[in-house]
TIDRENTI-980374 format. One record per atom (N, C-alpha, C, O): residue number from 1; residue in one letter; atom name; x, z, y. Coordinates in nm, 3 decimals. Last residue first. Example, Ala and Ser with C-alpha at 12.3 -4.5 7.8 and 13.67 -1.06 7.14 Angstrom:
// residues 2
2, S, N, 1.285, 0.708, -0.225
2, S, CA, 1.367, 0.714, -0.106
2, S, C, 1.290, 0.787, 0.003
2, S, O, 1.341, 0.804, 0.114
1, A, N, 1.319, 0.780, -0.569
1, A, CA, 1.230, 0.780, -0.450
1, A, C, 1.320, 0.780, -0.330
1, A, O, 1.424, 0.846, -0.332
END
This chain:
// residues 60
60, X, N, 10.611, 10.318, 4.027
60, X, CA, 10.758, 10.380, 3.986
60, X, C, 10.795, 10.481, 4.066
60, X, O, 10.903, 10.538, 4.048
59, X, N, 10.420, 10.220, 4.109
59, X, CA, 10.411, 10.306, 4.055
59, X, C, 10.508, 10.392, 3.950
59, X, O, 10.498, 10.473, 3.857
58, X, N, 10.584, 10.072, 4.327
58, X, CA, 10.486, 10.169, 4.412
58, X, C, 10.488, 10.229, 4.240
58, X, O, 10.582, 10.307, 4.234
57, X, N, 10.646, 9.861, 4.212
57, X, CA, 10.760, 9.925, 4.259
57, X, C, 10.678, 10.053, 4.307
57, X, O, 10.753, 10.149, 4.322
56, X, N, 10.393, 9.701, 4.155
56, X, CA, 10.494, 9.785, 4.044
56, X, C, 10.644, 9.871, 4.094
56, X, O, 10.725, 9.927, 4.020
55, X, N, 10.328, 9.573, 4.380
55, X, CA, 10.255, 9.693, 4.348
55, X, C, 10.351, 9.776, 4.212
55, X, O, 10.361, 9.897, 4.196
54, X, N, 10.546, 9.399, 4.419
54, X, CA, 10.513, 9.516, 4.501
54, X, C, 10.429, 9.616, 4.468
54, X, O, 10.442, 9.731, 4.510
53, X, N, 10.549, 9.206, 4.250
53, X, CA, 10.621, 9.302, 4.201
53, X, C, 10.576, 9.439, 4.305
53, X, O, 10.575, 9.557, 4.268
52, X, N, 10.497, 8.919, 4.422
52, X, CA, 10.390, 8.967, 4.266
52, X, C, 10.472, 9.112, 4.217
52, X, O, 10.442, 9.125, 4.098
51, X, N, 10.508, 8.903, 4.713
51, X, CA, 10.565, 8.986, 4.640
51, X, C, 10.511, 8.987, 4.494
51, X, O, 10.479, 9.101, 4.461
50, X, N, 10.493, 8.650, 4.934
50, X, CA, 10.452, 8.679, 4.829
50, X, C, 10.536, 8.689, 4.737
50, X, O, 10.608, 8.606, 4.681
49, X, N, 10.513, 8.723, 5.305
49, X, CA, 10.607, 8.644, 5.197
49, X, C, 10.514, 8.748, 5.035
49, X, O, 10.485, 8.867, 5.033
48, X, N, 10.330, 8.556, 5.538
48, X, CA, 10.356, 8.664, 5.470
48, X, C, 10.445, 8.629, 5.324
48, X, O, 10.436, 8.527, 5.257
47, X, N, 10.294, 8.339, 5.798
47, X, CA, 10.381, 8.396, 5.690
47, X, C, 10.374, 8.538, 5.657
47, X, O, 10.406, 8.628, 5.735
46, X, N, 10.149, 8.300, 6.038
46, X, CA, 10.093, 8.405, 5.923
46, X, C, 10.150, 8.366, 5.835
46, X, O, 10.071, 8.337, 5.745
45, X, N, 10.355, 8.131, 6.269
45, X, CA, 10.320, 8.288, 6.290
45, X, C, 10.231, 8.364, 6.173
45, X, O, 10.225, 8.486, 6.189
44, X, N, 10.601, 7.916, 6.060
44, X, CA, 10.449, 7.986, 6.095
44, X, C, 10.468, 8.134, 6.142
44, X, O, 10.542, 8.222, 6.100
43, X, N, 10.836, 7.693, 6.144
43, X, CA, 10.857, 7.883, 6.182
43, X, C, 10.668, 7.879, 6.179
43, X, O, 10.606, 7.845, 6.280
42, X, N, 10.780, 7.496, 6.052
42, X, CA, 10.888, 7.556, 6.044
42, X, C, 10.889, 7.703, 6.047
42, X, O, 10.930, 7.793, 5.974
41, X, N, 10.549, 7.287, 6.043
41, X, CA, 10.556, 7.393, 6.069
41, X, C, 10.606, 7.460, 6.021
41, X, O, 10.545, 7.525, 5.936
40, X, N, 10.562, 6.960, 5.930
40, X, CA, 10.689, 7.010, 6.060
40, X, C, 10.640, 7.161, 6.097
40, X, O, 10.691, 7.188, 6.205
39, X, N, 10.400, 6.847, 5.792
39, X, CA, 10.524, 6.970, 5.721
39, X, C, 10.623, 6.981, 5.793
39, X, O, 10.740, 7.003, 5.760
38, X, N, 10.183, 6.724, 5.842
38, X, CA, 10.301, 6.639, 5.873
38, X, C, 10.469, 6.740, 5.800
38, X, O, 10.585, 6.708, 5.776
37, X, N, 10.023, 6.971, 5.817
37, X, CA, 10.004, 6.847, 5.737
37, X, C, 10.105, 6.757, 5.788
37, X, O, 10.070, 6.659, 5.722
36, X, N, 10.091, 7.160, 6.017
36, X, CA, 10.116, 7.154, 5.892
36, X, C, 10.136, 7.021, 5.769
36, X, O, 10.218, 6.992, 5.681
35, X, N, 10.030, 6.999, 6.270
35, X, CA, 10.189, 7.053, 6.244
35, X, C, 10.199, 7.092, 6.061
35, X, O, 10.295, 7.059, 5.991
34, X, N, 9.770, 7.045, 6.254
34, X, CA, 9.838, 6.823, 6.245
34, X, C, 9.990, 6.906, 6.219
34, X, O, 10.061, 6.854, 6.132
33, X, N, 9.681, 7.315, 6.198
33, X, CA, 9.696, 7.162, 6.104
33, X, C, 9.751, 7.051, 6.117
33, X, O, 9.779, 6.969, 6.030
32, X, N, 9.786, 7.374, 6.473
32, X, CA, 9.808, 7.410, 6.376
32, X, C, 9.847, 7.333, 6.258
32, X, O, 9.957, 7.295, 6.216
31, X, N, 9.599, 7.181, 6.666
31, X, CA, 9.707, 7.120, 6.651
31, X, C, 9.844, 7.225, 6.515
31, X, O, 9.950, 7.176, 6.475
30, X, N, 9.346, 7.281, 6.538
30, X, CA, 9.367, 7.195, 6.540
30, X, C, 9.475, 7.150, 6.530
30, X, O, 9.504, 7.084, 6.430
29, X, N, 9.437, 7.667, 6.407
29, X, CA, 9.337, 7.584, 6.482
29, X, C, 9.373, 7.415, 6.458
29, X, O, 9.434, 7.399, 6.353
28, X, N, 9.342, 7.743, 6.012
28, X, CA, 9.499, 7.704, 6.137
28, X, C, 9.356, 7.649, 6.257
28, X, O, 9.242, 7.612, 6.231
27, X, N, 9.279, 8.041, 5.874
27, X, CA, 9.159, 7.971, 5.927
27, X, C, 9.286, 7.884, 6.068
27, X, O, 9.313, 7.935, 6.177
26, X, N, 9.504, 8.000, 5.517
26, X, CA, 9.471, 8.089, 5.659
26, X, C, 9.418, 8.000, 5.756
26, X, O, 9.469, 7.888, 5.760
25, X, N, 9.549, 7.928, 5.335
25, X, CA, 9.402, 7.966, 5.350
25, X, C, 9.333, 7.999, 5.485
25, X, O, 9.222, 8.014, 5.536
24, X, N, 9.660, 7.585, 5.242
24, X, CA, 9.669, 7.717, 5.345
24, X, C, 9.530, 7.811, 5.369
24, X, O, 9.425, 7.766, 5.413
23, X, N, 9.712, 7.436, 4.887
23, X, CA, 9.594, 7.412, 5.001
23, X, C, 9.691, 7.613, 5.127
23, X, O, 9.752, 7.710, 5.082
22, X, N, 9.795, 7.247, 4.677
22, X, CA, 9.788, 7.368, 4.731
22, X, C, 9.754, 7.348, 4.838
22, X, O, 9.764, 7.238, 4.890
21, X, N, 9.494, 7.078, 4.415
21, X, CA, 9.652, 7.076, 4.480
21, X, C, 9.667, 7.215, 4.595
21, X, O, 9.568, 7.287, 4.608
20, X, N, 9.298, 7.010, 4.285
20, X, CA, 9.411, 7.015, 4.221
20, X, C, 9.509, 6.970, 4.305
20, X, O, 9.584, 6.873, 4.295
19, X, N, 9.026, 7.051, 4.387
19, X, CA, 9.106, 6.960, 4.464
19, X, C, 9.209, 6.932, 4.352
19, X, O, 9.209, 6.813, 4.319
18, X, N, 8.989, 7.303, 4.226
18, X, CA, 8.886, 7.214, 4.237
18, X, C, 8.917, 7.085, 4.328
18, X, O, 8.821, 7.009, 4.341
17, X, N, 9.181, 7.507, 4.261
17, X, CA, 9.165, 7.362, 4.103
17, X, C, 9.047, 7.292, 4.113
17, X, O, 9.004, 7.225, 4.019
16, X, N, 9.388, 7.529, 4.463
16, X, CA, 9.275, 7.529, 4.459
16, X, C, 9.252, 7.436, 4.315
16, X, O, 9.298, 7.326, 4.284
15, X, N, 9.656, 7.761, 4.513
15, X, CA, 9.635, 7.656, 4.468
15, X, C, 9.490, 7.610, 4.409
15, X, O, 9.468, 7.657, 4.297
14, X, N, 9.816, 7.901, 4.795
14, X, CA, 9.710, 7.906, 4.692
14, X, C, 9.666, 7.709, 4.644
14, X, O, 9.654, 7.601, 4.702
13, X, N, 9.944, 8.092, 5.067
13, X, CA, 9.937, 7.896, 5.031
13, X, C, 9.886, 7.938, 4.845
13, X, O, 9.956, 8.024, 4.792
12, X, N, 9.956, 8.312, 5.163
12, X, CA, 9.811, 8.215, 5.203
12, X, C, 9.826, 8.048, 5.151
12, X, O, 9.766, 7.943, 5.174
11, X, N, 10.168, 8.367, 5.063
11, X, CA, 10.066, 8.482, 5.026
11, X, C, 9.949, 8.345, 5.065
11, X, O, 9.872, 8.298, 4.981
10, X, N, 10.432, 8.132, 5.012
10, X, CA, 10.344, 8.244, 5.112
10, X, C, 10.255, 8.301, 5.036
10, X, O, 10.271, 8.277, 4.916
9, X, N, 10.629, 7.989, 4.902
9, X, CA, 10.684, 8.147, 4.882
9, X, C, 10.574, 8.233, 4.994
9, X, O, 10.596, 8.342, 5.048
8, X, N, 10.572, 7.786, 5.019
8, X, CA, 10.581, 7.737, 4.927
8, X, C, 10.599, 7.905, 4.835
8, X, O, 10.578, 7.916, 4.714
7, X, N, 10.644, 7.777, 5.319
7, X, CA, 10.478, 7.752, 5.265
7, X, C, 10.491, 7.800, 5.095
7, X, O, 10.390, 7.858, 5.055
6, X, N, 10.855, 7.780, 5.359
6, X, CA, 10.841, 7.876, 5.415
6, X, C, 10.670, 7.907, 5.357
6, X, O, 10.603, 8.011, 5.353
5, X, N, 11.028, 7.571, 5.096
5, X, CA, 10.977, 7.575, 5.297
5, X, C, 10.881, 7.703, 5.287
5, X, O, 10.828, 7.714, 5.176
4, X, N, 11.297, 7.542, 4.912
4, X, CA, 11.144, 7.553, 4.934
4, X, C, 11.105, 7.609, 5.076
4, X, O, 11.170, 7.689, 5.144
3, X, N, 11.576, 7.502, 4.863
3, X, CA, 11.445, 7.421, 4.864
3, X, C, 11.322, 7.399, 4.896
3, X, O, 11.254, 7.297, 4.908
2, X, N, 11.650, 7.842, 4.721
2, X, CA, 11.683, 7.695, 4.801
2, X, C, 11.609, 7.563, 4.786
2, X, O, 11.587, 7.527, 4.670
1, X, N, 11.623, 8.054, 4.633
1, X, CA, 11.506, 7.992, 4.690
1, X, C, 11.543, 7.869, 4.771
1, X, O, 11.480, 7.815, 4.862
END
């Protein structure tokens, strides 16, 4: 996973096709967004890391 920022491997970064581009779902306050949109938010507090396999390990 070398390369990719902490956004790029989240559960809340989604790709909208009505913009055609990835978008954060999660509701950021003000200075949230100016830290995202400049891509200096390094460490987010709603990182969740996106598993597409987690439910298949459960019905094993």
């Amino acid at each position: 996973m070398t390369g990719k920022t902490n956004c790029d491997c989240c559960v809340y970064y989604v790709y909208d096709e009505e913009y055609c581009c990835y978008e954060c779902e999660v509701n950021l306050d003000e200075d949230e967004m100016v830290k995202f949109m400049k891509n200096s938010f390094d460490d987010c507090p709603y990182f969740r890391f996106y598993d597409e396999y987690k439910t298949v390990r459960k019905q094993i």
